[in-house]
VOBA-1610 file (N, C-alpha, C; in pm, whole numbers, padded with zeros to 5 digits, always signed):
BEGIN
Unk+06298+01216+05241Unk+06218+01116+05309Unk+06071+01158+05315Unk+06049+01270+05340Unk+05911+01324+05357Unk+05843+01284+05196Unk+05929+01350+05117Unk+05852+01293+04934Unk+05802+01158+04955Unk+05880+01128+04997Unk+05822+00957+04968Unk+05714+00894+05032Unk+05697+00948+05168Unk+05618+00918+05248Unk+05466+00965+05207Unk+05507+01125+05110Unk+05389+01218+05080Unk+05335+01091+04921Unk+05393+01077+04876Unk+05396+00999+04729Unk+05345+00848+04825Unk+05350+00794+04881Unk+05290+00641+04963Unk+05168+00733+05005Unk+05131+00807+05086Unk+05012+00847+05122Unk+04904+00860+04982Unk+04964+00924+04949Unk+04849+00950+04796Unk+04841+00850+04764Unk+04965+00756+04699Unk+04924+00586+04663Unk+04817+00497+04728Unk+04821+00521+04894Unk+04709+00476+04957Unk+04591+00520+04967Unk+04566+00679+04919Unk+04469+00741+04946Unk+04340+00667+04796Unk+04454+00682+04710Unk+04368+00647+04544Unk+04347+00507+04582Unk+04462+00374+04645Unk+04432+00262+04656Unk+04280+00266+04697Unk+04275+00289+04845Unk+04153+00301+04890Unk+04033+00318+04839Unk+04001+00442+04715Unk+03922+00544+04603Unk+03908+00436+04534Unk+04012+00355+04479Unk+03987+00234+04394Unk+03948+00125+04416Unk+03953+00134+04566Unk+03902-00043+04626Unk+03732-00018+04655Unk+03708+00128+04720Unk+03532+00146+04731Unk+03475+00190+04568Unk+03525+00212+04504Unk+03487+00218+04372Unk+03433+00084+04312Unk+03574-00007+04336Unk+03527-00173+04309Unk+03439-00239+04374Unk+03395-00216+04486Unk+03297-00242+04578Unk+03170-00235+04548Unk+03158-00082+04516Unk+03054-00053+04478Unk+02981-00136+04325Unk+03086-00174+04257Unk+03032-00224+04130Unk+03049-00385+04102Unk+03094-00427+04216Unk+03087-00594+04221Unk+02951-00587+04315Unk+02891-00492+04441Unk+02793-00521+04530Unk+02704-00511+04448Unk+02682-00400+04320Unk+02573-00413+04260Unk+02565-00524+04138Unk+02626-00598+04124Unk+02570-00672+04029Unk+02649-00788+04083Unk+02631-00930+04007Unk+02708-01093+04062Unk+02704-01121+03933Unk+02841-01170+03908Unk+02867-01222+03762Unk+02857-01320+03744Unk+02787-01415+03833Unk+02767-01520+03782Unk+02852-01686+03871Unk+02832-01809+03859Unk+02891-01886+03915Unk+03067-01888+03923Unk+03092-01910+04050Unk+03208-01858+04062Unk+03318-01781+04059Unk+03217-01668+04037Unk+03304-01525+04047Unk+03337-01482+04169Unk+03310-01525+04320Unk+03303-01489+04442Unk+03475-01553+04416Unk+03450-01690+04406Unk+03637-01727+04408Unk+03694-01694+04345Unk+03707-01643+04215Unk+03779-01588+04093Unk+03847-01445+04198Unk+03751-01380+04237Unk+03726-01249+04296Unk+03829-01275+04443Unk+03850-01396+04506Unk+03897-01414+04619Unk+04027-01466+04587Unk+04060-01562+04441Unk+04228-01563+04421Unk+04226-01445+04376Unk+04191-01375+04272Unk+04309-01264+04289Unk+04313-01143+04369Unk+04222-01140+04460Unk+04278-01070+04597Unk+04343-01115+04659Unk+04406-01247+04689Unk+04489-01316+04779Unk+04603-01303+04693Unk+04606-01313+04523Unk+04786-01265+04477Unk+04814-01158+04474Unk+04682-01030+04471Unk+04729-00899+04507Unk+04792-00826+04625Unk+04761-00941+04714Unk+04796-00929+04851Unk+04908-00963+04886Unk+04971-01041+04837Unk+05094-01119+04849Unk+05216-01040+04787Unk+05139-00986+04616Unk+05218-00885+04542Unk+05249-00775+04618Unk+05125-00679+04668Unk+05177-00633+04757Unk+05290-00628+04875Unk+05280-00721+04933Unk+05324-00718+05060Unk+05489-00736+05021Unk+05508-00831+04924Unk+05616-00840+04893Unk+05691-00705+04808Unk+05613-00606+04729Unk+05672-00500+04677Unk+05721-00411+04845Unk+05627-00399+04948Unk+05625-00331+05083Unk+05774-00363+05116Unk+05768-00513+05142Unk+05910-00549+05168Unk+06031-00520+05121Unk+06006-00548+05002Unk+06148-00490+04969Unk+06193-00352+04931Unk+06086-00270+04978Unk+06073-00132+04976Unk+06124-00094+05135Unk+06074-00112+05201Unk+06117-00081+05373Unk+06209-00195+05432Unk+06223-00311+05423Unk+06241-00442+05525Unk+06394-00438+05448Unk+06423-00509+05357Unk+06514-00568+05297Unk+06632-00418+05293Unk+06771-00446+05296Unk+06866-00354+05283Unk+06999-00457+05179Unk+07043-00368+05113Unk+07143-00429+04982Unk+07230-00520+05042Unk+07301-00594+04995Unk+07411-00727+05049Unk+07472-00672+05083Unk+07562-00527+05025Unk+07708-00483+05037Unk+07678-00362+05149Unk+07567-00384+05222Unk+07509-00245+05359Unk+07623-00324+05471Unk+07701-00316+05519Unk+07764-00348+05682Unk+07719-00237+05788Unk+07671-00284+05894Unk+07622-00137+06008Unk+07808-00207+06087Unk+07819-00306+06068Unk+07909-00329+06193Unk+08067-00190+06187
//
């Protein structure tokens, strides 16, 4: 359990490394008409992708699990 937790930390640590990286190089320059929304759907399906990989990583448990 600890591996995994250590392996998600680093995943978040680089996420992070990779999101101020992108920051930095969309703040300095604008690509032009309608790249702000281009830029805002696919952060909203990355977000979703996400959340849904999260889920069925922690939330969801197999059909054939019984606790009873």
């Amino acid at each position: 359990m600890i591996k995994r937790i250590d392996r998600i930390l680093v995943l978040l640590i680089a996420l992070v490394a990779a999101l101020i990286a992108a920051d930095a190089v969309v703040a300095a320059s604008d690509f032009g008409p309608g790249f702000h929304a281009v830029l805002g759907l696919g952060s909203c399906v990355l977000v979703v992708l996400v959340s849904k990989a999260l889920g069925r990583l922690f939330l969801q448990r197999p059909e054939d699990s019984d606790d009873a």
